[in-house]
MARNULUM-585827 format. One line per 3 residues: number of its first residue (from 1); their letters; for each residue x negated, y negated, z of N, C-alpha, C, O. Coordinates in steps of 0.1 Angstrom, whole numbers. Layout:
<lumdrens>
NUM	A	X/Y/Z/X/Y/Z/X/Y/Z/X/Y/Z ~ ...
</lumdrens>
This chain:
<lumdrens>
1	XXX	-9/12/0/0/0/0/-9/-12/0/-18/-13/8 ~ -6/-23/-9/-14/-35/-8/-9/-44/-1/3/-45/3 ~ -21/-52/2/-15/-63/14/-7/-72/9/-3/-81/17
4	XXX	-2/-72/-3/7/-84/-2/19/-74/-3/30/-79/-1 ~ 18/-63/-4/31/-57/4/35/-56/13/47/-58/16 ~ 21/-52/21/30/-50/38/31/-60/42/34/-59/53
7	XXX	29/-76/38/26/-90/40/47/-90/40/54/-92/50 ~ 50/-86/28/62/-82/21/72/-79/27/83/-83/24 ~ 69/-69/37/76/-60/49/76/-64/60/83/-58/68
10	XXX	70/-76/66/68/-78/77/79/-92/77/87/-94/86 ~ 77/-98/68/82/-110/64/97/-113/58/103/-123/57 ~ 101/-102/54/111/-101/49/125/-97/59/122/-99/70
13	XXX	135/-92/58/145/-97/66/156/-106/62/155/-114/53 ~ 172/-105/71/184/-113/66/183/-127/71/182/-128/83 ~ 184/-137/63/179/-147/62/191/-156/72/203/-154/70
16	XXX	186/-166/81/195/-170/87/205/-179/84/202/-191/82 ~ 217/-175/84/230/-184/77/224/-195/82/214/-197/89 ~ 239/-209/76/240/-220/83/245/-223/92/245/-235/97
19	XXX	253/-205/98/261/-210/113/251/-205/127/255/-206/139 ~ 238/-199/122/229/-193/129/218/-201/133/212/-199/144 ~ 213/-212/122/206/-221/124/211/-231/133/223/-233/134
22	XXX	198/-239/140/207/-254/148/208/-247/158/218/-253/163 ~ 204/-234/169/213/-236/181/207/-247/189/215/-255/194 ~ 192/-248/190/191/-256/201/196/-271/198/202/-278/206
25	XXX	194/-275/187/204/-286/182/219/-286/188/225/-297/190 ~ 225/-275/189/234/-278/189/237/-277/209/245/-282/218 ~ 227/-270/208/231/-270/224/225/-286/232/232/-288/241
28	XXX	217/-293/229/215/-307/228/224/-316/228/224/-326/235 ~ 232/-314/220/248/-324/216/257/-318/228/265/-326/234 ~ 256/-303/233/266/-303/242/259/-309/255/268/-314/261
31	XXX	249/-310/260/243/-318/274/247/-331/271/253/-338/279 ~ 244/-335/256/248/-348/261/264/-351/260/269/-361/265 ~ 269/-346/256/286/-343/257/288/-344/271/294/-352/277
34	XXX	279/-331/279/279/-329/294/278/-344/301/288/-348/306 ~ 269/-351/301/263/-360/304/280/-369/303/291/-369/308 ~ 277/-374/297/287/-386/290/299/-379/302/300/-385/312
37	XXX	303/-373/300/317/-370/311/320/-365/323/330/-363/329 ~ 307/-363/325/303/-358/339/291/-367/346/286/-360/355 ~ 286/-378/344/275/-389/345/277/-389/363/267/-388/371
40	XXX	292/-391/367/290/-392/382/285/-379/391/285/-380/403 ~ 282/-369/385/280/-357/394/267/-352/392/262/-342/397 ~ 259/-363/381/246/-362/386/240/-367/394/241/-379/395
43	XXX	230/-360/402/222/-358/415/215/-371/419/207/-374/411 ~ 216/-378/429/205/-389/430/190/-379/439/180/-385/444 ~ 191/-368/439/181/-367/449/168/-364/440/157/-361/446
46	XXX	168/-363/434/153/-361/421/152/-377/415/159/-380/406 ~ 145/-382/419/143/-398/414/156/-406/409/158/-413/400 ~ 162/-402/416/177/-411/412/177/-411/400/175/-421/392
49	XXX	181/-397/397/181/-395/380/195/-397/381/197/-399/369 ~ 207/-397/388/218/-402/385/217/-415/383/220/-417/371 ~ 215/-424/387/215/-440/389/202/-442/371/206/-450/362
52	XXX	194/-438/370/189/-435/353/200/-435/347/205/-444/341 ~ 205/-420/347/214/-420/331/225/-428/337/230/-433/327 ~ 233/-431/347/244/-445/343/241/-452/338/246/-458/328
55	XXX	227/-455/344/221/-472/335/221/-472/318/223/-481/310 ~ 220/-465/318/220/-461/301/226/-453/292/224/-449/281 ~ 235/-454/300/254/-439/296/260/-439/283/264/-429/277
58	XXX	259/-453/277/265/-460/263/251/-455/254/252/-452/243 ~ 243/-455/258/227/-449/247/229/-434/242/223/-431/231 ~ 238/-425/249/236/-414/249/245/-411/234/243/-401/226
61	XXX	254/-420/231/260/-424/217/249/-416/204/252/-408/195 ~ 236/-425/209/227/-420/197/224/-406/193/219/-403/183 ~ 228/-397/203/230/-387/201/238/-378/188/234/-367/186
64	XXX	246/-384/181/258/-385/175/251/-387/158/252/-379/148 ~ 246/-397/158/238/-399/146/224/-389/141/221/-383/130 ~ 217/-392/153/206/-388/155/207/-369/153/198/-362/148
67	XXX	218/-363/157/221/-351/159/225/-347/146/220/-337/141 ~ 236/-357/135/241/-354/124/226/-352/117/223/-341/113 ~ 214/-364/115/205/-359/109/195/-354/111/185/-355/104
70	XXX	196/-345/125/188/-333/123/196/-321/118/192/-312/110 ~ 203/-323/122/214/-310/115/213/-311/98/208/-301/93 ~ 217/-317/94/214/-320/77/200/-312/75/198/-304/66
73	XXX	189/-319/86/177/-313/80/175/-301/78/168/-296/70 ~ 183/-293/91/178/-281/97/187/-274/90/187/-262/93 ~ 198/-279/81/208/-270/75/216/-267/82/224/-258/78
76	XXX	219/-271/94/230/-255/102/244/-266/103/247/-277/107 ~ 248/-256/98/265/-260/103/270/-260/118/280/-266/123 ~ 263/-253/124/267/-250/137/261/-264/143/269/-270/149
79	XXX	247/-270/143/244/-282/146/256/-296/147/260/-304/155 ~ 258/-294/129/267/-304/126/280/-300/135/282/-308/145 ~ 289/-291/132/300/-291/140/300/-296/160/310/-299/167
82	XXX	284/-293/162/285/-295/179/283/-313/181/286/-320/191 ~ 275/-318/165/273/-331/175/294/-333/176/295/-330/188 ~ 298/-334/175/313/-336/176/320/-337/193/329/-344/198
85	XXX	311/-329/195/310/-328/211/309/-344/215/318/-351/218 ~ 296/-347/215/293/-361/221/300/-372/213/302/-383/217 ~ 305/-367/201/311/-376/196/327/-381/203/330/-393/206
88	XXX	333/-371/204/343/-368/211/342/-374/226/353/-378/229 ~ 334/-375/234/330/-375/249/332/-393/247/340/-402/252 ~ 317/-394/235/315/-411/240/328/-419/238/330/-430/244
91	XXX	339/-413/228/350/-423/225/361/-422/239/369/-430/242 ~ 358/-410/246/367/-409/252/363/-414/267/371/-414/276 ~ 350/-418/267/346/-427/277/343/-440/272/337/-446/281
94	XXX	344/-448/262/338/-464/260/352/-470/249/351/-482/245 ~ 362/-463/246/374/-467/235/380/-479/246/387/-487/241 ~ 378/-480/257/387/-484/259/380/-499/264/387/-508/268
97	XXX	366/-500/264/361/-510/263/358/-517/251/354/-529/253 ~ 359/-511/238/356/-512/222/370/-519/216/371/-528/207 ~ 381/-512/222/392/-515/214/396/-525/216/399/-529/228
100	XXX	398/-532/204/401/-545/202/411/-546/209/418/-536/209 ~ 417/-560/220/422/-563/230/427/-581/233/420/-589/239 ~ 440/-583/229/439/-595/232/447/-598/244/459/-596/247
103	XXX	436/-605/252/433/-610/266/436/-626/271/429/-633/263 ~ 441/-633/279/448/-642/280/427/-651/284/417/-644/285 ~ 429/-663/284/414/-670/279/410/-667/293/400/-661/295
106	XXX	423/-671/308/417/-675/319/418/-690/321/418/-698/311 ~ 418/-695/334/416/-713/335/405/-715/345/406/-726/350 ~ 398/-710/348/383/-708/353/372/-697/348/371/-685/349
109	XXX	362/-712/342/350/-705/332/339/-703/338/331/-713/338 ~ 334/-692/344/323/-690/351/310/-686/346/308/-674/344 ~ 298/-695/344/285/-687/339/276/-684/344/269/-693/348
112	XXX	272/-673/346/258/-666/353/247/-663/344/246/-656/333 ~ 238/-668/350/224/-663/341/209/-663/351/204/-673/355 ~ 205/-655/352/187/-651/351/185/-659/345/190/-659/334
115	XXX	175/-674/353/166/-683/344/152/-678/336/147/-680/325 ~ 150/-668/350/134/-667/347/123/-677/353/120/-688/349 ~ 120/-671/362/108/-680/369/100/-684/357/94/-695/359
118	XXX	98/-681/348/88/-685/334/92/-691/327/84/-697/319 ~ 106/-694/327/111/-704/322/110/-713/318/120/-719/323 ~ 103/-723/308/98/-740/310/108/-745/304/110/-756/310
121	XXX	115/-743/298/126/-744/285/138/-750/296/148/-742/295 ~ 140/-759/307/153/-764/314/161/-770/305/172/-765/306 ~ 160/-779/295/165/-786/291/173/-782/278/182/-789/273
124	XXX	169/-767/270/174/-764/262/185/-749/269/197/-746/266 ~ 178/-743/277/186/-731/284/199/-743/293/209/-736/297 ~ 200/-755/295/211/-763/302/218/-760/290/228/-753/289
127	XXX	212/-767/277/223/-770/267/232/-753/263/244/-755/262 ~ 229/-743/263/227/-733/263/246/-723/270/254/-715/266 ~ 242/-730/281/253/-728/296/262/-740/293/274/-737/293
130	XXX	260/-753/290/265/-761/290/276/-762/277/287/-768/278 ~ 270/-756/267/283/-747/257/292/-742/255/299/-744/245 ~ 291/-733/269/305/-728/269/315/-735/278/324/-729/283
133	XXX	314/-748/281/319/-754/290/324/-747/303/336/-745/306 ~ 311/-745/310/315/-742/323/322/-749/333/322/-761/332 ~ 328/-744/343/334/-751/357/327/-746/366/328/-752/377
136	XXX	319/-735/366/304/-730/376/299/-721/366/301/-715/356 ~ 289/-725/373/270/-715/371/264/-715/380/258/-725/385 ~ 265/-705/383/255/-697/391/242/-694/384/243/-688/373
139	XXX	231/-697/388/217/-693/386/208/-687/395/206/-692/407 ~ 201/-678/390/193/-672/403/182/-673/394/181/-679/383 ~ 173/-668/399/157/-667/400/151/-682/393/143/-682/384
142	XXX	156/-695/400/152/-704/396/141/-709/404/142/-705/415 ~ 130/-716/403/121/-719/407/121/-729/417/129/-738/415 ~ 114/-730/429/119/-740/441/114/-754/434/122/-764/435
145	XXX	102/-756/426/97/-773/419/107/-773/406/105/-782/398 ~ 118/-764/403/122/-766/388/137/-767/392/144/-770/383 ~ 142/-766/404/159/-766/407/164/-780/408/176/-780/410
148	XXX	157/-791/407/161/-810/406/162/-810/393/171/-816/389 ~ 154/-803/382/158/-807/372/168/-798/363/172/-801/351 ~ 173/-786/370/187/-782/359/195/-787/372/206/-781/370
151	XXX	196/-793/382/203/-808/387/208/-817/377/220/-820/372 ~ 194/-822/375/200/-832/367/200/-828/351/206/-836/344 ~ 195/-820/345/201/-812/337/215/-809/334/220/-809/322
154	XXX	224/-806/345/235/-804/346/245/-815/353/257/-815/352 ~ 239/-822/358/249/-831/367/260/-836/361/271/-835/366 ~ 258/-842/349/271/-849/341/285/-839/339/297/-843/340
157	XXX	281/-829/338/296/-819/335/300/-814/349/311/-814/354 ~ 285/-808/355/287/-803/368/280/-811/378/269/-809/381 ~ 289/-822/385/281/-827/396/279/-823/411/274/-830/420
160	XXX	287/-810/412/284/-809/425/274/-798/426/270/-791/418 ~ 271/-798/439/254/-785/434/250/-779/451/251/-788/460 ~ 244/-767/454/238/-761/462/233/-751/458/238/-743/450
163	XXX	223/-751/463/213/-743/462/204/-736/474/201/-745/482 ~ 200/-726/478/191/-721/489/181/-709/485/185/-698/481 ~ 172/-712/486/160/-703/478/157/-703/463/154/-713/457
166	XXX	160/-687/454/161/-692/443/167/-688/436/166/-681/426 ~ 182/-694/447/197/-687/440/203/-703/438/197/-711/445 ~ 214/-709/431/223/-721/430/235/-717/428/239/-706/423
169	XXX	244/-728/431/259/-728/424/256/-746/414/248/-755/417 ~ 263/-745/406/267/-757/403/279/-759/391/279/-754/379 ~ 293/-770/399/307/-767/396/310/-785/396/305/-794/402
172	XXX	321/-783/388/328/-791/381/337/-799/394/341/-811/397 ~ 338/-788/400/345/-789/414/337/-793/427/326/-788/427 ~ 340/-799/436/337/-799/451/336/-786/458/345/-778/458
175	XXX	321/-784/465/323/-775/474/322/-777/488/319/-787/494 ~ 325/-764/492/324/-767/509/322/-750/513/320/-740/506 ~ 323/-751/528/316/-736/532/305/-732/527/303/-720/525
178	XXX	298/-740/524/281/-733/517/271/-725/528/266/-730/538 ~ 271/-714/525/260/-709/534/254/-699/531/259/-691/522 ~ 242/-696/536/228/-685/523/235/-670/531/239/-671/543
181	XXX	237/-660/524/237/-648/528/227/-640/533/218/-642/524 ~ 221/-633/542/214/-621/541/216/-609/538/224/-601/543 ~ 208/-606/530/219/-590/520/201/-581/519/199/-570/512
184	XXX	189/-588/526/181/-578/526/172/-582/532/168/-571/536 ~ 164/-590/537/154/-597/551/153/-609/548/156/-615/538 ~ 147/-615/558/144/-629/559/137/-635/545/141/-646/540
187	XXX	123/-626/538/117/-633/527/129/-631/513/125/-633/501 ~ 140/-629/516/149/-623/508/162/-635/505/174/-633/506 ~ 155/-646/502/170/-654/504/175/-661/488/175/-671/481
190	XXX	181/-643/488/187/-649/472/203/-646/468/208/-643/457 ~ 208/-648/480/228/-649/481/229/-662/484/220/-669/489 ~ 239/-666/481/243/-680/485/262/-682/481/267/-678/470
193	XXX	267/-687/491/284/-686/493/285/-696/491/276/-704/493 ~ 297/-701/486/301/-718/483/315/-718/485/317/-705/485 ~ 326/-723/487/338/-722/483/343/-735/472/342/-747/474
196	XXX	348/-729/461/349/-741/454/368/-744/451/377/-736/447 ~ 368/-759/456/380/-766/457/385/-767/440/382/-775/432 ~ 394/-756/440/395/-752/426/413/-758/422/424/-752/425
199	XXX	412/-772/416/427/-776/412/438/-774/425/449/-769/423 ~ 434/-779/440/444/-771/452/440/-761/456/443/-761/468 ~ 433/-750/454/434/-733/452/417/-737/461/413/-748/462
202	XXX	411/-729/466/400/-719/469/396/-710/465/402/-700/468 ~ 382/-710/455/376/-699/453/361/-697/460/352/-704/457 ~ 361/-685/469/348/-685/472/334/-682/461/338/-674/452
205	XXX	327/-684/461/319/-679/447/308/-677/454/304/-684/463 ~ 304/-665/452/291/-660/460/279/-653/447/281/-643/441 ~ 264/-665/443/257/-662/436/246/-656/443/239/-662/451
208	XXX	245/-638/435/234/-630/440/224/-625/433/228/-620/422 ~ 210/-624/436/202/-619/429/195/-602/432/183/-602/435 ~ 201/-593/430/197/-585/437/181/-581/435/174/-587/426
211	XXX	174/-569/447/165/-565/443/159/-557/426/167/-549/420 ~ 150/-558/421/146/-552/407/143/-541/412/139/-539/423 ~ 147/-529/399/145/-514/400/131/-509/396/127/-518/389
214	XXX	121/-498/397/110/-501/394/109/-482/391/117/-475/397 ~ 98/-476/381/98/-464/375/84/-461/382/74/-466/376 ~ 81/-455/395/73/-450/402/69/-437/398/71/-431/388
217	XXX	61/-431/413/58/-419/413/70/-412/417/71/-401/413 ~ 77/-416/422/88/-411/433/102/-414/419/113/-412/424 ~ 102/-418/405/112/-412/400/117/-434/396/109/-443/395
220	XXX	133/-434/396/134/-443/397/141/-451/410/151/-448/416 ~ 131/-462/412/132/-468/426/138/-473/428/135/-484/422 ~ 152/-474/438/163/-483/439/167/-486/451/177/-493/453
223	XXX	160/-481/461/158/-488/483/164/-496/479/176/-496/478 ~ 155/-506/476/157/-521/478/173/-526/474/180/-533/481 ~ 177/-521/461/184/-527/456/201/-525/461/211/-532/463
226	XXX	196/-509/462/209/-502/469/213/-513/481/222/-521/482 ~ 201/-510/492/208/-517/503/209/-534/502/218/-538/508 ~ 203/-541/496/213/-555/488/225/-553/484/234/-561/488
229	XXX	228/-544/477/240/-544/471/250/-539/485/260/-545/487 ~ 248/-530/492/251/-526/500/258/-539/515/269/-542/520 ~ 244/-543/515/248/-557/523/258/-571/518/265/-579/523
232	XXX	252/-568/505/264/-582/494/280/-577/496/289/-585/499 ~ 282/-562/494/295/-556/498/301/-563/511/311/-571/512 ~ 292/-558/522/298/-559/537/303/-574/535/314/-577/538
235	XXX	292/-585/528/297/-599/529/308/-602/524/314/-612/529 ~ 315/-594/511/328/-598/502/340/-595/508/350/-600/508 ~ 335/-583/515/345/-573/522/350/-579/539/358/-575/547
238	XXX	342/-590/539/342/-601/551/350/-611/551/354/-616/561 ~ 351/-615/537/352/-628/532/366/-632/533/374/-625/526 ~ 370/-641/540/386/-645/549/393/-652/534/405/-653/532
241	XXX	384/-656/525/391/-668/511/397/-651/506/393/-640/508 ~ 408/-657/498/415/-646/491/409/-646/479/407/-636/471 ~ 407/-657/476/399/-655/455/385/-652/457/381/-659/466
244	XXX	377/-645/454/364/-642/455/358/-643/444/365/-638/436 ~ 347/-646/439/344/-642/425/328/-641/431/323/-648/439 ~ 322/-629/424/308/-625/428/299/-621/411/301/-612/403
247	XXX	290/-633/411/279/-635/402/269/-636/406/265/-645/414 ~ 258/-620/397/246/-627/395/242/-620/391/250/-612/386 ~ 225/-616/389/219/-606/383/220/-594/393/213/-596/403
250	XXX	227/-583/393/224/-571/402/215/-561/396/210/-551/402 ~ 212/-563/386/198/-552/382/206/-538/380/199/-528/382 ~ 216/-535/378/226/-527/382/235/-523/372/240/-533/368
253	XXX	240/-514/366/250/-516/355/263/-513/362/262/-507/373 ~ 273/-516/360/285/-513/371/291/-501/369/300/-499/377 ~ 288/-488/361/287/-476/364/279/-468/374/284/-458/378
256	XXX	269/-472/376/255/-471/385/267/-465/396/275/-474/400 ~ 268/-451/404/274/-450/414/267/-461/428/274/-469/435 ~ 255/-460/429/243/-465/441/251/-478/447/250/-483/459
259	XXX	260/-485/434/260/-503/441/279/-496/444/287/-505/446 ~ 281/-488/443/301/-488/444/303/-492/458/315/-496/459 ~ 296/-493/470/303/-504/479/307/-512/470/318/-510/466
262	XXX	300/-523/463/302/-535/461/311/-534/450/322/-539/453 ~ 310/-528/435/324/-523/427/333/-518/432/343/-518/425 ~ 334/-512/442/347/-508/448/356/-522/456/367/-520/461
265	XXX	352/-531/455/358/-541/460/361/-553/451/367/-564/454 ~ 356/-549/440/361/-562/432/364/-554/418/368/-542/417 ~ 363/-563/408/374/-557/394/361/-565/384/354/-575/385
268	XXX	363/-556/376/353/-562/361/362/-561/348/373/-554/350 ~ 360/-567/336/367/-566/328/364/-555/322/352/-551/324 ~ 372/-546/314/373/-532/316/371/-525/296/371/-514/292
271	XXX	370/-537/288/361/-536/274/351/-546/278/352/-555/286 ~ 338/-543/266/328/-548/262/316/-538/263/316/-527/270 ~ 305/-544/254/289/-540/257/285/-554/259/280/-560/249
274	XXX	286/-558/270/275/-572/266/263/-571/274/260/-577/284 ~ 253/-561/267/239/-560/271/233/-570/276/237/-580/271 ~ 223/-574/286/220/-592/290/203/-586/290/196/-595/285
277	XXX	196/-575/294/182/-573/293/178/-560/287/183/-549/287 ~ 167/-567/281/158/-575/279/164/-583/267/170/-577/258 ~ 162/-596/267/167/-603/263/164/-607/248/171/-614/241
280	XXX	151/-601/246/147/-598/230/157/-589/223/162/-591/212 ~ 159/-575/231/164/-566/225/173/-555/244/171/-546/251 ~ 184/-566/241/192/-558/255/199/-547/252/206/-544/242
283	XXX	195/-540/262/197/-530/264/203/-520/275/205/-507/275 ~ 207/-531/282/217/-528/295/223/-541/300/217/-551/297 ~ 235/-540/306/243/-554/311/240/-552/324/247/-545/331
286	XXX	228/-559/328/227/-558/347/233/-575/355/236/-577/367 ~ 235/-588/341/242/-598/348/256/-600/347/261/-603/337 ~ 265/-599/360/280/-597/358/284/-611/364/277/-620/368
289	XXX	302/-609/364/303/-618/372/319/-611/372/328/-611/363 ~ 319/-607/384/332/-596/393/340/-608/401/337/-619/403 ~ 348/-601/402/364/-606/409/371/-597/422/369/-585/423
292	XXX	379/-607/432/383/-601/440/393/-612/443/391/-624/445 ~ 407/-604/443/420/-617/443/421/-625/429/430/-634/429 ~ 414/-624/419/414/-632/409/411/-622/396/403/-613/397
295	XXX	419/-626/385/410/-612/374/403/-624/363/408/-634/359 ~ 388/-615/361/380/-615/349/387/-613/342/391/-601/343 ~ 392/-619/332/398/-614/315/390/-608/307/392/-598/301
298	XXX	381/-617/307/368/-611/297/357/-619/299/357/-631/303 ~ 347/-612/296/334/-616/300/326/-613/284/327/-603/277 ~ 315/-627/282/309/-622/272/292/-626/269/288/-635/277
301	XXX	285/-622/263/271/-626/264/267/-642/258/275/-646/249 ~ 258/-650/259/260/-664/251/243/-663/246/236/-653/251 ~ 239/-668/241/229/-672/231/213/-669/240/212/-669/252
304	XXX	205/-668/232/189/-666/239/187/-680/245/192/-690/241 ~ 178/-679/256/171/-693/268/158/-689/268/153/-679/263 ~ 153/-697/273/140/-693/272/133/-679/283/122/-675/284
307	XXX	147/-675/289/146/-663/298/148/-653/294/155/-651/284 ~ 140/-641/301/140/-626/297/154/-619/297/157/-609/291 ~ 164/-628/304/181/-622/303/186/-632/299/182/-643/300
310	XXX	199/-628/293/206/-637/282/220/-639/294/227/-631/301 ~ 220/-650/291/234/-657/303/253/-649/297/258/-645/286 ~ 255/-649/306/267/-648/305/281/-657/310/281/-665/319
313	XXX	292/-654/302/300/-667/300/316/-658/309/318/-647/303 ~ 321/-660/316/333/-648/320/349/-665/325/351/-676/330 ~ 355/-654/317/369/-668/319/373/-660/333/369/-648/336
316	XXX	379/-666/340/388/-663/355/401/-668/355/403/-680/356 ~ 411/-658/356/426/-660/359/430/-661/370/434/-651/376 ~ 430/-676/374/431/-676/391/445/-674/394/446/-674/406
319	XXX	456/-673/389/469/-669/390/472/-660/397/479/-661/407 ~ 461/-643/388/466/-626/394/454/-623/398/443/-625/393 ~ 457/-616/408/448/-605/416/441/-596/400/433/-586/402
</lumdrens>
């Protein structure tokens, strides 16, 4: 027998259909199918790998595309028919944030944004906020030598103003009850409470910065942020004003189980992706601006500043709970 015979024999064999090819492909599309509809019952105790994939739950989408063209490559029908899975999952967790929805405007316009300590740009990031014609903005991570001048950056529309560390309010309206929160130690002073004399009405407005998450040895790191968020809760859940509205950067996506003290007590608007970081190319919405006694209608992202997160614009219906 010559070798390209038994080469012949060894090689040869029933060739695998297109419903045989693609399993691990296809078994790929069903995890992330898994994922997508089961996101809360993964584990925080391995590097808060639950509090990971919330952050990033709407990404798992790419799955869908990404799966159709390996499957094309790989030939298998069985591929193709499984991405269907995730396809199926993500509509059936994000449709109802996607689907188009007409929402009453709101008569309180609230804007929050991440300045960015690096920030030099005050004067064009004002014009920026000042756009959407706000009645407050909240800003955090503003600089203690740079908060006189989005002062007076702002003063003409918004002249009333407080500030404590390097969190602010500044509103259209008169405030009163101003006082800094502690939501994580003493070097930590980045909550701040205002109540704003809204048309008759009271709304408390409490602007927070929470702690940033960090990708260690230990997985992903969220101490810090959890127990802020944790402490910001106890303060809302305190709070004697019946309208509450709570803005700022929480570092946090509001799926994230870790911060649900604090979502468990207030209301977000319930469509959108408005990604806010990184602000070249966002990729998660960590700056909100939640409700309690008052509903968010809708909330949306507004134009690049010279900051790493892109501001956000949210109307408020001080009418309904």
């Amino acid at each position: 027998m010559t070798v390209d015979a038994r080469h012949a024999i060894h090689t040869s064999g029933p060739a695998k259909t297109a419903w045989q090819r693609g399993r691990l492909l296809a078994l790929g599309s069903v995890l992330a199918a898994v994922l997508l509809l089961a996101h809360e019952y993964v584990p925080n105790r391995w590097g808060n790998l639950g509090s990971l994939v919330q952050s990033f739950l709407p990404w798992l989408g790419l799955a869908v595309p990404l799966g159709i063209l390996a499957a094309l490559l790989r030939r298998s029908a069985l591929a193709v028919l499984a991405v269907l899975l995730p396809l199926a999952a993500w509509i059936w967790v994000f449709l109802p944030q996607v689907r188009p929805e007409a929402t009453p405007p709101g008569d309180l316009t609230v804007v929050q944004h991440n300045v960015d300590a690096a920030n030099a740009d005050v004067a064009g990031t004002a014009e920026v906020l000042l756009a959407a014609d706000p009645d407050v903005v909240t800003l955090t991570e503003v600089p203690y030598d740079v908060a006189e001048q989005y002062t007076e950056a702002l003063a003409e529309a918004l002249p009333y103003h407080q500030s404590d560390g390097t969190v602010g309010i500044w509103s259209r309206y008169p405030l009163k009850g101003v006082r800094s929160v502690d939501i994580l130690d003493e070097s930590w002073n980045r909550c701040l409470r205002a109540v704003v004399q809204y048309e008759g009405a009271n709304v408390a407005v409490y602007a927070a910065h929470l702690p940033s998450v960090r990708f260690g040895s230990g997985g992903f790191e969220t101490v810090d942020r959890n127990a802020a968020a944790q402490r910001l809760a106890e303060a809302v859940a305190a709070e004697k004003t019946e309208a509450v509205v709570a803005a700022g950067d929480l570092n946090a996506v509001l799926a994230d189980d870790a911060i649900a003290p604090l979502t468990n007590l207030v209301t977000a608007p319930t469509r959108g992706f408005e990604f806010t970081y990184p602000a070249v190319f966002p990729v998660a919405q960590i700056d909100h601006v939640l409700a309690r006694g008052v509903t968010v209608t809708d909330v949306r992202a507004l134009g690049e500043t010279g900051s790493d997160h892109l501001p956000v614009v949210a109307h408020v219906d001080t009418s309904t709970p």
